[in-house]
TITI-117939 format. One record per residue (C-alpha): z, x, y; residue in three letters. Coordinates in Angstrom, 1 decimal. Each point is the difference from the previous one (the first is absolute). Layout:
<zz: Z; xx: X; yy: Y; residu: ALA>;
...
***
This chain:
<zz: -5.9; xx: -34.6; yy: -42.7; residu: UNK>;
<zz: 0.5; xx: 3.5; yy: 1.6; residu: UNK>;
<zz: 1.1; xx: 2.6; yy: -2.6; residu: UNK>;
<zz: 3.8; xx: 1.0; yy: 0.7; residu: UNK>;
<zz: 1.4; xx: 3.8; yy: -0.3; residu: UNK>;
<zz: 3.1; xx: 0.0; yy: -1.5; residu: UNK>;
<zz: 2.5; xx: -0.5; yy: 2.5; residu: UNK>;
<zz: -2.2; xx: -3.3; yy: 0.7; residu: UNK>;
<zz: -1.9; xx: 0.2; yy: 2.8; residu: UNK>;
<zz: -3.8; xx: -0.1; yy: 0.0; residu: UNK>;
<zz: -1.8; xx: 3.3; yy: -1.2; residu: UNK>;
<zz: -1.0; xx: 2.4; yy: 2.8; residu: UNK>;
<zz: -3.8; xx: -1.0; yy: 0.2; residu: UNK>;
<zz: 0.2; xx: -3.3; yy: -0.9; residu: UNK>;
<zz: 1.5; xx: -1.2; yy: 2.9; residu: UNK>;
<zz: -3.1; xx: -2.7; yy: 1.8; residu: UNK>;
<zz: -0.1; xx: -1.6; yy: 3.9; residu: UNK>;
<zz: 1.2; xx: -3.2; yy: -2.0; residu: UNK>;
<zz: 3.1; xx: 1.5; yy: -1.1; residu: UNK>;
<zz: 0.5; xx: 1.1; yy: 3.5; residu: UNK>;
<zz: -0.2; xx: -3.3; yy: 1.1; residu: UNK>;
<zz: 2.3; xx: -1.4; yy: -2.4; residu: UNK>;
<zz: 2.6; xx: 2.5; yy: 1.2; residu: UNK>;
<zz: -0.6; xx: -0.7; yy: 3.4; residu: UNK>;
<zz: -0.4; xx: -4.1; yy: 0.1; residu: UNK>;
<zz: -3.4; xx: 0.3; yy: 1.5; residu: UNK>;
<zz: -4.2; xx: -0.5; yy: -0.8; residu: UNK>;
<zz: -2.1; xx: 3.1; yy: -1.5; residu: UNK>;
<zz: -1.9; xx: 0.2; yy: 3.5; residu: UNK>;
<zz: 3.2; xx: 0.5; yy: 1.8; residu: UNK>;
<zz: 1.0; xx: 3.2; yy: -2.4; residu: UNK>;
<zz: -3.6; xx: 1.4; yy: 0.7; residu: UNK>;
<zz: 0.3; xx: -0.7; yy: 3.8; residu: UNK>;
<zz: 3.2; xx: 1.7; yy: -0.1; residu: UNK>;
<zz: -1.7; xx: 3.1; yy: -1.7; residu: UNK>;
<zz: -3.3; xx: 0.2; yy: 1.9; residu: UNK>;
<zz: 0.7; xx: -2.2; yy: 3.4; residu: UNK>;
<zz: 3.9; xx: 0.4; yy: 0.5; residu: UNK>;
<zz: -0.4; xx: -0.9; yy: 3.9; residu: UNK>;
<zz: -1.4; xx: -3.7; yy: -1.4; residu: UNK>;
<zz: 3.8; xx: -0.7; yy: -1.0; residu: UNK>;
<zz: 3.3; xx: -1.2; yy: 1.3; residu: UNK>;
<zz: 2.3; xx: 3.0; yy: 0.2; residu: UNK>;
<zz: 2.3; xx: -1.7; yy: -2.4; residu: UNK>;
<zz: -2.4; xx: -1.0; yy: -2.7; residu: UNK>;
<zz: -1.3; xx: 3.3; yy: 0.1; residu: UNK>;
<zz: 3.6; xx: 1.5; yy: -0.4; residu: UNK>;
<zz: 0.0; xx: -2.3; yy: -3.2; residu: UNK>;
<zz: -3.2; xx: 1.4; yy: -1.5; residu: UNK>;
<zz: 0.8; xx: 3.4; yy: 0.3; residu: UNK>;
<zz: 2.8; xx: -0.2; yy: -1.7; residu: UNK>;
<zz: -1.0; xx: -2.2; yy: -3.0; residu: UNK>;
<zz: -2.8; xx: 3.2; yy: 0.0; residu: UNK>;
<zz: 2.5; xx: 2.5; yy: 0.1; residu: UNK>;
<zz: 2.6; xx: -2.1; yy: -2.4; residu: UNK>;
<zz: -3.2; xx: 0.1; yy: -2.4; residu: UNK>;
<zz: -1.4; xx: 3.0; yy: 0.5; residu: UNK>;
<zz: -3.3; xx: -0.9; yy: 0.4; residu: UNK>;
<zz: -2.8; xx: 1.8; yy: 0.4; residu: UNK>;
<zz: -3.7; xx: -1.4; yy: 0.7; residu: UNK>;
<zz: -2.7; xx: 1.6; yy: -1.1; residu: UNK>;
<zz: -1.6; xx: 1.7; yy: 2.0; residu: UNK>;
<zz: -3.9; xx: 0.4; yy: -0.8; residu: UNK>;
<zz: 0.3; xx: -4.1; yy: -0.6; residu: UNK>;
<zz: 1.5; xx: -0.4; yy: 3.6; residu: UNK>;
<zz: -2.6; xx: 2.3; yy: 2.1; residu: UNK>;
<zz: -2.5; xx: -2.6; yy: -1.5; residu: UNK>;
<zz: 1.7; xx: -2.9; yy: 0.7; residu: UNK>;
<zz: 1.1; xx: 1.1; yy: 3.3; residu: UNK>;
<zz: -2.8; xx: 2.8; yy: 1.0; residu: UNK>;
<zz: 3.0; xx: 2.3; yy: 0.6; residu: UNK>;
<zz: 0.3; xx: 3.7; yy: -1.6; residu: UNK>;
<zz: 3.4; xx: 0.1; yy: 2.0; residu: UNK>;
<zz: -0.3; xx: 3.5; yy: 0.8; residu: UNK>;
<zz: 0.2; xx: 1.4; yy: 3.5; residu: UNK>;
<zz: -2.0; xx: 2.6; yy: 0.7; residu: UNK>;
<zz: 1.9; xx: 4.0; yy: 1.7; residu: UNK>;
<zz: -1.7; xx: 2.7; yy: 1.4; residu: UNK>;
<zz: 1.2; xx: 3.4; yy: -1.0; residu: UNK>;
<zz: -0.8; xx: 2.5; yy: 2.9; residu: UNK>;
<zz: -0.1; xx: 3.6; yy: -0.5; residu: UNK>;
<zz: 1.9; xx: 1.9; yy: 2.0; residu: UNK>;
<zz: -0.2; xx: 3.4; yy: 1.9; residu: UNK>;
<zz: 0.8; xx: 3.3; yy: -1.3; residu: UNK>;
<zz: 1.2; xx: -1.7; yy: -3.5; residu: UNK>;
<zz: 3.4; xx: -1.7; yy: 1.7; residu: UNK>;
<zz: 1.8; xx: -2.3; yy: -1.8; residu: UNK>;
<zz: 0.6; xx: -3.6; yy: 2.0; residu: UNK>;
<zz: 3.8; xx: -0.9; yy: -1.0; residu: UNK>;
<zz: -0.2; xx: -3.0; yy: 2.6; residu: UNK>;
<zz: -3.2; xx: -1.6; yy: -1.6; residu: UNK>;
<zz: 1.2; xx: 0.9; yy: -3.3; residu: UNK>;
<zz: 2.7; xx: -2.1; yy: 0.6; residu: UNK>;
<zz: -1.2; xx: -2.7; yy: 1.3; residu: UNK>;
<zz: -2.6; xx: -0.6; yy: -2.8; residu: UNK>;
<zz: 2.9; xx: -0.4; yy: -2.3; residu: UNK>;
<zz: 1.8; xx: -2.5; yy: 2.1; residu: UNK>;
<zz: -3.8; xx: -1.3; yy: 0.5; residu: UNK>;
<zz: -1.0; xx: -0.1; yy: -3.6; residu: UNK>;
<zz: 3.5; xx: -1.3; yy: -0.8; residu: UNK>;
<zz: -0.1; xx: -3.1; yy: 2.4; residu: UNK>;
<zz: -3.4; xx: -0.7; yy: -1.2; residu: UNK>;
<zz: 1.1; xx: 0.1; yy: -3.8; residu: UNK>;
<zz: 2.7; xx: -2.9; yy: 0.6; residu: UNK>;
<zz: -2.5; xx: -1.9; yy: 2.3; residu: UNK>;
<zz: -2.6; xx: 0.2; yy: -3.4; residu: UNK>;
<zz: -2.1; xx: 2.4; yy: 1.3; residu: UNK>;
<zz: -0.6; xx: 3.7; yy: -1.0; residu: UNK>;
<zz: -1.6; xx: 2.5; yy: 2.5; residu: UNK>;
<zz: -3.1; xx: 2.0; yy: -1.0; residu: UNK>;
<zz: 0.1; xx: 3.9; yy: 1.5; residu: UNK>;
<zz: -3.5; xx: 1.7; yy: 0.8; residu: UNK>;
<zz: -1.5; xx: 2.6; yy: 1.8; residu: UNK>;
<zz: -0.4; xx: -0.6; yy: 4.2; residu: UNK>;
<zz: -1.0; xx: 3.0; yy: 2.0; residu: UNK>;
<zz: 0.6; xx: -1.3; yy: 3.5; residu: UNK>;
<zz: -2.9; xx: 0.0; yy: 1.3; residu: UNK>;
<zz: -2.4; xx: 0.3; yy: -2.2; residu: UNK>;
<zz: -3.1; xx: -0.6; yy: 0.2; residu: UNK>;
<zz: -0.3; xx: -2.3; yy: -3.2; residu: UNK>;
<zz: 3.3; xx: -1.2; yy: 1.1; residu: UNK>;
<zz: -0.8; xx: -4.0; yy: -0.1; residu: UNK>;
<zz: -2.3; xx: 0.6; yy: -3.4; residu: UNK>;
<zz: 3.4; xx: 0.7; yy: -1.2; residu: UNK>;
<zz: 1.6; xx: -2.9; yy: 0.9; residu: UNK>;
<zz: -3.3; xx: -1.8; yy: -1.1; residu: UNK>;
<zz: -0.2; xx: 0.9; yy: -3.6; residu: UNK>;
<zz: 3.6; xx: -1.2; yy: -0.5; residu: UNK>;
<zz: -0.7; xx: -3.5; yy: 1.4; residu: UNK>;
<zz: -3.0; xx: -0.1; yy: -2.9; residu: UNK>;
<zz: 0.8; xx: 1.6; yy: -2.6; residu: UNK>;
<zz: 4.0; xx: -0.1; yy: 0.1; residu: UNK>;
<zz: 0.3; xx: -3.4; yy: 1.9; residu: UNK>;
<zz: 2.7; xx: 0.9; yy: 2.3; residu: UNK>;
<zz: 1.9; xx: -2.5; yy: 1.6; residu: UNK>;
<zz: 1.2; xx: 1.5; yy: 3.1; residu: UNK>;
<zz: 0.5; xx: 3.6; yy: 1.3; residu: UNK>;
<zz: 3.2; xx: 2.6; yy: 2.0; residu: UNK>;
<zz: -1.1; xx: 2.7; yy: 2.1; residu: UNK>;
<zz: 2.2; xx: 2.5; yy: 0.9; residu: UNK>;
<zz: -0.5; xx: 2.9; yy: 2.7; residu: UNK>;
<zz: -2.0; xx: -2.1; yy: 1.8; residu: UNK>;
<zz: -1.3; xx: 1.8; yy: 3.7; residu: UNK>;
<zz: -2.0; xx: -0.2; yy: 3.0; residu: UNK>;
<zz: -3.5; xx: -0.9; yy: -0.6; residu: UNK>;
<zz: 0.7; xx: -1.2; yy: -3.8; residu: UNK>;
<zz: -2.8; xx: -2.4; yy: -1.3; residu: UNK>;
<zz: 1.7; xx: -1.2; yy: -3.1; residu: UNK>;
<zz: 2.0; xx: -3.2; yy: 1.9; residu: UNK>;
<zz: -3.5; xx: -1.3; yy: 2.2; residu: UNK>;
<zz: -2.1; xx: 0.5; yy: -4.2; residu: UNK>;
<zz: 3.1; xx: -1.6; yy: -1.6; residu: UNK>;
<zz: 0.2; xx: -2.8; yy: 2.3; residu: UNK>;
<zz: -3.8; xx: -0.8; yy: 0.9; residu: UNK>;
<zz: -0.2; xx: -0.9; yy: -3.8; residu: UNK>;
<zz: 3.1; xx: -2.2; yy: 0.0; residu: UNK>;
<zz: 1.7; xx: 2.7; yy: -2.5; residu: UNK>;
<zz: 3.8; xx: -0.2; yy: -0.1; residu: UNK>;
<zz: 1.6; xx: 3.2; yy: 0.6; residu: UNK>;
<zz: 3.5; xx: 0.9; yy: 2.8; residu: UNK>;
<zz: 0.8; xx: 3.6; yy: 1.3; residu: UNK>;
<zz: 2.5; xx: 1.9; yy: -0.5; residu: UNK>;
<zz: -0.6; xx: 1.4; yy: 3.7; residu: UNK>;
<zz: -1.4; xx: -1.5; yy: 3.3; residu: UNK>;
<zz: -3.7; xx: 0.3; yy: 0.7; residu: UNK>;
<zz: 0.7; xx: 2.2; yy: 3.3; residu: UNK>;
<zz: -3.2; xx: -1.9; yy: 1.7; residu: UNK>;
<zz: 0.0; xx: -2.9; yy: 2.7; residu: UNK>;
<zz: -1.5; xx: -1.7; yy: -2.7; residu: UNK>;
<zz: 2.7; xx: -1.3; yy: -2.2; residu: UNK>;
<zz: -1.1; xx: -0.8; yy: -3.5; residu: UNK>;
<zz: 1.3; xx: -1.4; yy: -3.0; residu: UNK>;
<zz: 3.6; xx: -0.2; yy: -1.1; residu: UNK>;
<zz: 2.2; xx: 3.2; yy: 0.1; residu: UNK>;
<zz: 3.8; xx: 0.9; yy: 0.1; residu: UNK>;
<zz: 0.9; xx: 3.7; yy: 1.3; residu: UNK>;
<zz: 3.3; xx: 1.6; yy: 0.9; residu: UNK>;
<zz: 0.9; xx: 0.5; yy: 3.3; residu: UNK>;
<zz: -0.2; xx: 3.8; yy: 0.7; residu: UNK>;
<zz: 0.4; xx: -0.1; yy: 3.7; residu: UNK>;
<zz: 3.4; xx: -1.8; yy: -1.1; residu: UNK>;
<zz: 1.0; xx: 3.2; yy: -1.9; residu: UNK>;
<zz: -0.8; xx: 2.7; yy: 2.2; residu: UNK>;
<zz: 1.8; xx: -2.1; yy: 2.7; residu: UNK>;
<zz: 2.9; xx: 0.0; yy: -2.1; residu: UNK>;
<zz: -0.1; xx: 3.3; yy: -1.1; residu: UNK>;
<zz: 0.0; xx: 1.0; yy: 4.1; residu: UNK>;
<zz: 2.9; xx: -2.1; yy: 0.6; residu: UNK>;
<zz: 2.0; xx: 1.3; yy: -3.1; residu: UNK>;
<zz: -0.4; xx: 3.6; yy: 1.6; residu: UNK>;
<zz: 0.8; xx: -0.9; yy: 3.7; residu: UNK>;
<zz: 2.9; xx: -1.4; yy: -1.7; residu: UNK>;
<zz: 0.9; xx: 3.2; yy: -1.4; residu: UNK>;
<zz: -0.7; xx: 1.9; yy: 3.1; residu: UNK>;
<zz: -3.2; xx: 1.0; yy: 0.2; residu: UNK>;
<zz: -2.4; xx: 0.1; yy: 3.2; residu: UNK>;
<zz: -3.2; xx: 2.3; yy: -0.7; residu: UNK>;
<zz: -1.5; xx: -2.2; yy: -3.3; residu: UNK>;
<zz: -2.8; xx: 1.0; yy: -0.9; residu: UNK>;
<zz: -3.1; xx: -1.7; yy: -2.1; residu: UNK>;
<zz: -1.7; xx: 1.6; yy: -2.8; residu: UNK>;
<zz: -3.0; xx: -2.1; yy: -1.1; residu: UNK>;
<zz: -3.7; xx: -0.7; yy: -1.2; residu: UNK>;
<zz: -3.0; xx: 0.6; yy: 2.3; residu: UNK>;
<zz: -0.8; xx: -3.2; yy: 2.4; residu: UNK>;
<zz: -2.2; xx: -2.3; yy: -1.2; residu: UNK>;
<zz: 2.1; xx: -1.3; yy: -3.5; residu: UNK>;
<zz: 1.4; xx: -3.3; yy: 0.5; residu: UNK>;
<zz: 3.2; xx: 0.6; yy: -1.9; residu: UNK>;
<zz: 0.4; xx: 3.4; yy: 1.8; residu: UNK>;
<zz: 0.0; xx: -1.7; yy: 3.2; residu: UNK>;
<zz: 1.8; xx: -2.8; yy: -0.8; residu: UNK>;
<zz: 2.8; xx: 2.1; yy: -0.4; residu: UNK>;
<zz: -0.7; xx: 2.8; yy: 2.8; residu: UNK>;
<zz: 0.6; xx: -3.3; yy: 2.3; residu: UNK>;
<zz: 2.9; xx: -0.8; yy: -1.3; residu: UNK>;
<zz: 1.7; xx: 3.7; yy: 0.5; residu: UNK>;
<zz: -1.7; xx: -0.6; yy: 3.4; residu: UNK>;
<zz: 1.3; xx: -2.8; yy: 1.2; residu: UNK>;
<zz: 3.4; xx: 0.5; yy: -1.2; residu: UNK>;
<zz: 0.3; xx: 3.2; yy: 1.6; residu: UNK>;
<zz: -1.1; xx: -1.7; yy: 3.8; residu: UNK>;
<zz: 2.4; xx: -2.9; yy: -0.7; residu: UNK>;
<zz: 2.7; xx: 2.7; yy: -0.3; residu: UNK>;
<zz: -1.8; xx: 1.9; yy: 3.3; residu: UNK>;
<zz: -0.6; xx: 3.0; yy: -2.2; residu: UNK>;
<zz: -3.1; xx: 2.5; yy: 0.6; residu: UNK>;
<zz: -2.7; xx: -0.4; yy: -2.5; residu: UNK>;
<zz: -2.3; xx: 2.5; yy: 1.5; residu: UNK>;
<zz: -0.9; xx: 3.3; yy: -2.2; residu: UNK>;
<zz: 1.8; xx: -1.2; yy: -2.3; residu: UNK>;
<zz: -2.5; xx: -1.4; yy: -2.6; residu: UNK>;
<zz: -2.1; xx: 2.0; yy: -2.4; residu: UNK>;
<zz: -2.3; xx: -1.1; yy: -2.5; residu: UNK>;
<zz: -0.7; xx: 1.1; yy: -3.6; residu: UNK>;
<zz: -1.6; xx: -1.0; yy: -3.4; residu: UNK>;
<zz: 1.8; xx: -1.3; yy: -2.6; residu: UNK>;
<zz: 0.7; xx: 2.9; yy: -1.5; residu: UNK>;
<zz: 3.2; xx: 2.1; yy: -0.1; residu: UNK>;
<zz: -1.6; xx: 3.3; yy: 1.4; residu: UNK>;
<zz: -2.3; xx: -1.0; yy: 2.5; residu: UNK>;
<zz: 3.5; xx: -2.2; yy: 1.4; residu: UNK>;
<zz: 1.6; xx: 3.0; yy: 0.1; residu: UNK>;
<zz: -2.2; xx: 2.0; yy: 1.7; residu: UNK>;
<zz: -0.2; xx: -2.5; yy: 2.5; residu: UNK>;
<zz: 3.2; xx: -1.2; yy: 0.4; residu: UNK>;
<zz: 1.0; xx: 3.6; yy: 1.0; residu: UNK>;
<zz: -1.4; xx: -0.6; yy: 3.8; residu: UNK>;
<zz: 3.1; xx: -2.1; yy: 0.8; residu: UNK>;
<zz: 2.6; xx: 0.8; yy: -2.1; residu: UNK>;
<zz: 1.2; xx: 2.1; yy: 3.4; residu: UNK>;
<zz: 0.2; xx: -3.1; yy: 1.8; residu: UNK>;
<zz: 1.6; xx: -2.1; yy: -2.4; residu: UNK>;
<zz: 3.5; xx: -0.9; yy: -1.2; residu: UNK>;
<zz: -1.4; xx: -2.8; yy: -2.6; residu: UNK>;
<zz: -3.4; xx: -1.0; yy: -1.5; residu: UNK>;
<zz: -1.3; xx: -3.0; yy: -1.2; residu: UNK>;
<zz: -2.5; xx: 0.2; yy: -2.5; residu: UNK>;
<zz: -2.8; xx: -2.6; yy: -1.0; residu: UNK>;
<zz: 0.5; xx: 0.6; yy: -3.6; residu: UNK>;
<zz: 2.1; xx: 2.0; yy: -2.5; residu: UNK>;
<zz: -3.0; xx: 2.6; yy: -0.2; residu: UNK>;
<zz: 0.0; xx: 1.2; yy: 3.3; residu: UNK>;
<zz: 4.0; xx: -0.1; yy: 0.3; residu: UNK>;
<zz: -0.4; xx: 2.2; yy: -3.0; residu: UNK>;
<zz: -2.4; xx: 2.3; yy: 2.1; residu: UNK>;
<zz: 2.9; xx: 0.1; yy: 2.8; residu: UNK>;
<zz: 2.4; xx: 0.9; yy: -2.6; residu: UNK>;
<zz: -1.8; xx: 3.4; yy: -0.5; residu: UNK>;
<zz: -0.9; xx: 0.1; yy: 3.8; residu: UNK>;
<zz: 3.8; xx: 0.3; yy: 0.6; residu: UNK>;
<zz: 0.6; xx: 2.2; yy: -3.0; residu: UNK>;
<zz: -3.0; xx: 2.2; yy: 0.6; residu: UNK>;
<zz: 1.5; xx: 1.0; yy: 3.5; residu: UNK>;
<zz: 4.2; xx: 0.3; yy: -1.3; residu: UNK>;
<zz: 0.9; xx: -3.7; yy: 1.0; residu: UNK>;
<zz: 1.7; xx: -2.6; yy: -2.1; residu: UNK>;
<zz: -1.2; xx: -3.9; yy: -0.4; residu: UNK>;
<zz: 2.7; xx: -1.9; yy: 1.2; residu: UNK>;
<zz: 2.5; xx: 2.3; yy: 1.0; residu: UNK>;
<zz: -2.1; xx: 1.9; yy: 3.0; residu: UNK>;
<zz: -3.1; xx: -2.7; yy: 0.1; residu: UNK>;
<zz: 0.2; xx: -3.9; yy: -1.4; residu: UNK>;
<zz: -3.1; xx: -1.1; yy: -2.1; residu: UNK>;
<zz: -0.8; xx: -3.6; yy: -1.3; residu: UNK>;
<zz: -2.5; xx: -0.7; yy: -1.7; residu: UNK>;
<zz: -2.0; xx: -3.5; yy: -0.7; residu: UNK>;
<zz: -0.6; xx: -1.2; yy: -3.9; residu: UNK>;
<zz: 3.3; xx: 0.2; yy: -1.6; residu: UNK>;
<zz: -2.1; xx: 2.3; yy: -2.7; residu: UNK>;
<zz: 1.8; xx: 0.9; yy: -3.5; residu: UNK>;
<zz: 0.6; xx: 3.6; yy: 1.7; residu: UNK>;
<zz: 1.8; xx: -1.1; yy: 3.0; residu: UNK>;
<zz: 3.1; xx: -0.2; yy: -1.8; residu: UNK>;
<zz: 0.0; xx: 3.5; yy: -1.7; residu: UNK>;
<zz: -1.4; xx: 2.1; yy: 2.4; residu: UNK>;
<zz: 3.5; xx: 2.3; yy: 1.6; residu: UNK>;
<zz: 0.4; xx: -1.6; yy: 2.4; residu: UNK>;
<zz: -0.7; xx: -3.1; yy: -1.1; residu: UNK>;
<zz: -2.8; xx: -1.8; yy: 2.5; residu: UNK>;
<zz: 1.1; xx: -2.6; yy: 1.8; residu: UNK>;
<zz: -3.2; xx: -2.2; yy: -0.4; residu: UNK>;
<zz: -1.3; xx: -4.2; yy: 1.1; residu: UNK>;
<zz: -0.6; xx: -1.9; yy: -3.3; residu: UNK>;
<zz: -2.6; xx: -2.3; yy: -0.5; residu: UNK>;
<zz: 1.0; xx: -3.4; yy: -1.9; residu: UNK>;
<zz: -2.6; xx: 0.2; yy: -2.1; residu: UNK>;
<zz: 1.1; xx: -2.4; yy: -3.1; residu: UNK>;
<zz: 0.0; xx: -2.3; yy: 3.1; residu: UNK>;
<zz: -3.6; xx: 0.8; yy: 1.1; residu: UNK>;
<zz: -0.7; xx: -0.4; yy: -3.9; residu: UNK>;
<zz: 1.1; xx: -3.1; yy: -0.2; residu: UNK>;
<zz: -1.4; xx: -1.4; yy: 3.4; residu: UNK>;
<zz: -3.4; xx: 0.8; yy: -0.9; residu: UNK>;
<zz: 0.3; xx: -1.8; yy: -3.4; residu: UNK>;
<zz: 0.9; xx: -2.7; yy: 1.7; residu: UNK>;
<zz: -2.8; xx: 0.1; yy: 2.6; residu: UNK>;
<zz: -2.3; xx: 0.1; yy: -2.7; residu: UNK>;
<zz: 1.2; xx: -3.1; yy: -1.6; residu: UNK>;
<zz: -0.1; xx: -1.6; yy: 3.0; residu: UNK>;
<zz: -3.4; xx: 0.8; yy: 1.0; residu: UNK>;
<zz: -1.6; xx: -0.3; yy: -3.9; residu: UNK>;
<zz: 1.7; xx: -3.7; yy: 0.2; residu: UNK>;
<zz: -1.0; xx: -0.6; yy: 4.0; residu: UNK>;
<zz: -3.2; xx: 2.5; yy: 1.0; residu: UNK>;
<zz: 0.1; xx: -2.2; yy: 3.5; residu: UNK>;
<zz: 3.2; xx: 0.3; yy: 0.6; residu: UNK>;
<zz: 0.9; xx: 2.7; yy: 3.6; residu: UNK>;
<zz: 0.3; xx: 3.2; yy: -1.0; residu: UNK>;
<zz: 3.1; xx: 1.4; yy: -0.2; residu: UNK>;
<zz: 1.8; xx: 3.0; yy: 1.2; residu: UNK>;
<zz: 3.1; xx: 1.6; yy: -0.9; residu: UNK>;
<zz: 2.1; xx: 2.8; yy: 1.9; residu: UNK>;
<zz: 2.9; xx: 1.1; yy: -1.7; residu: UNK>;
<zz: 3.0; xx: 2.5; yy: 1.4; residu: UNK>;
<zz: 0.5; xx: 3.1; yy: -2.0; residu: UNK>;
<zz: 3.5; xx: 2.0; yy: 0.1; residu: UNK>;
<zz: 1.3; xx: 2.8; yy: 1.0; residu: UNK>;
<zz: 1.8; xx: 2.7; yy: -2.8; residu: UNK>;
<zz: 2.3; xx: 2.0; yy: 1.8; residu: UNK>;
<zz: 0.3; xx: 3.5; yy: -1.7; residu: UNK>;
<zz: 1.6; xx: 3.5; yy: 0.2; residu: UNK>;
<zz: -3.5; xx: 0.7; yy: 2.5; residu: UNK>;
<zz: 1.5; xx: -2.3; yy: 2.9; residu: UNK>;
<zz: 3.3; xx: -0.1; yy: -0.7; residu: UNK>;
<zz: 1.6; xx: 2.1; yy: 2.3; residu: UNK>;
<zz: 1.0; xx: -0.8; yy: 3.3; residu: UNK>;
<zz: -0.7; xx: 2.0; yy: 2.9; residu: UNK>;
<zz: 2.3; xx: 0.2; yy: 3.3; residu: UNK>;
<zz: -1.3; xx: -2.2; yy: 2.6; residu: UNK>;
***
């Protein structure tokens, strides 16, 4: 007989897969299907195990499951370093909705070093399917040329994207936000407003994300027959070098739109720097929704990634792909939203 706690129930630890069972009116087998091959069950006799599990509070153990099921449920995230020491609000936020998702799914996410690039860069990934025995693996900041999705998937490893592989070659599972989508939106938001001369203030050419979302700005301004020419600068991601360069247009422009909170950070002082106000005598919106967009003066209008959404759809992607490695791969495109702000409110005469 379990041992009871007071109230009754069975004592926290004591709780077995045939108690489970019990609970649930099923076999043992089905309980450990349900924890370690949830896709092998019917939707409702799954519902029923979870909750005799959750009812029960029970909790396998997990050195004694990684034998049975040669599973160390971890998945495996790169940490990359990033220029000049800046912080990465966006990424930091999706590894908490990341490592959240993957918590409830049974999973916990192991962090590590991953210089992109690198030239030990797979050795990396390596040693953690040896010595850790990762089951599957999330990239983030994924670009042009990168050789972790073509390793990952040559050696049937499970892993998704948080980011498209920007090559013809489309590998491996991924979900991404549509930045093209928000720069378009931010464009019609300030046509709306007034605004004809709107500029672009982005990364150099060549980064997939920083293109995605100079097309977007692009093509919303030629469905709206507006000039584009001259009016797009480039910069790092860093708040002086954006305003330094975003001071060669600010002549020509009655609004920018900004690839990321950063460089509409560097306009800020751009406009400052030469006696101008943001949003009174030039709109700015920015892209990232960072923590600062709402207490800057103005406040910065900014397009906000849903990133407890991207969180969660890569968990499940993973799950899917751990429980099906032949199944298509899957992609994911999902529509961020715009934040309107003191930086775009104001309407100019048409």
């Amino acid at each position: 007989m379990a041992r009871t706690t007071p109230t009754g129930g069975p004592k926290k630890g004591s709780v077995t897969l045939a108690l489970v069972a019990q609970r649930a009116g099923v076999s043992v087998q089905t309980v450990s299907n349900a924890l370690n091959s949830p896709g092998l069950l019917a939707p409702r006799t799954l519902k029923r195990v979870q909750e005799a599990i959750s009812e029960l509070d029970y909790r396998p153990h997990q050195a004694a499951r990684s034998l049975r099921t040669r599973s160390s449920r971890l998945i495996g995230y790169g940490i990359q370093p990033q220029p000049n020491g800046l912080s990465t609000p966006v990424l930091d936020d999706f590894l908490h909705a990341l490592s959240d998702s993957a918590d409830k799914a049974g999973y916990r996410v192991l962090l590590f070093a991953a210089p992109v690039g690198a030239d030990d860069e797979a050795d990396r990934y390596d040693e953690l399917l040896r010595e850790h025995s990762v089951d599957a693996f999330v990239l983030s900041g994924t670009y042009r040329g990168d050789r972790r999705p073509g390793w990952l998937h040559k050696r049937g490893i499970p892993f998704v994207a948080f980011g498209r592989s920007w090559s013809a070659r489309d590998t491996g599972d991924w979900v991404d936000v549509d930045g093209a989508h928000g720069t378009a939106a931010a464009v019609d938001h300030l046509v709306a407003a007034g605004h004809r001369q709107i500029a672009f203030l982005g990364w150099p050419r060549g980064s997939g994300v920083g293109d995605d979302r100079a097309q977007g700005w692009r093509e919303a301004m030629r469905r709206h027959e507006l000039p584009v020419r001259d009016l797009r600068v480039s910069s790092l991601n860093d708040v002086d070098a954006a305003r330094d360069a975003v001071g060669r247009i600010l002549a020509k422009a009655t609004a920018v739109v900004a690839a990321s909170d950063t460089l509409a950070l560097g306009c800020y002082r751009a406009l400052r720097d030469s006696g101008r106000s943001p949003g009174q005598d030039v709109a700015v919106v920015g892209f990232d929704d960072s923590p600062a967009a709402g207490l800057l003066s103005p406040s910065l209008s900014s397009v906000r990634q849903p990133l407890e959404e991207v969180g969660r759809a890569c968990t499940r992607q993973l799950m899917s792909r751990i429980n099906d490695p032949q199944a298509d791969p899957e992609h994911v495109l999902l529509t961020p939203e715009l934040i309107v702000r003191e930086s775009s409110a104001a309407v100019l005469p048409h």
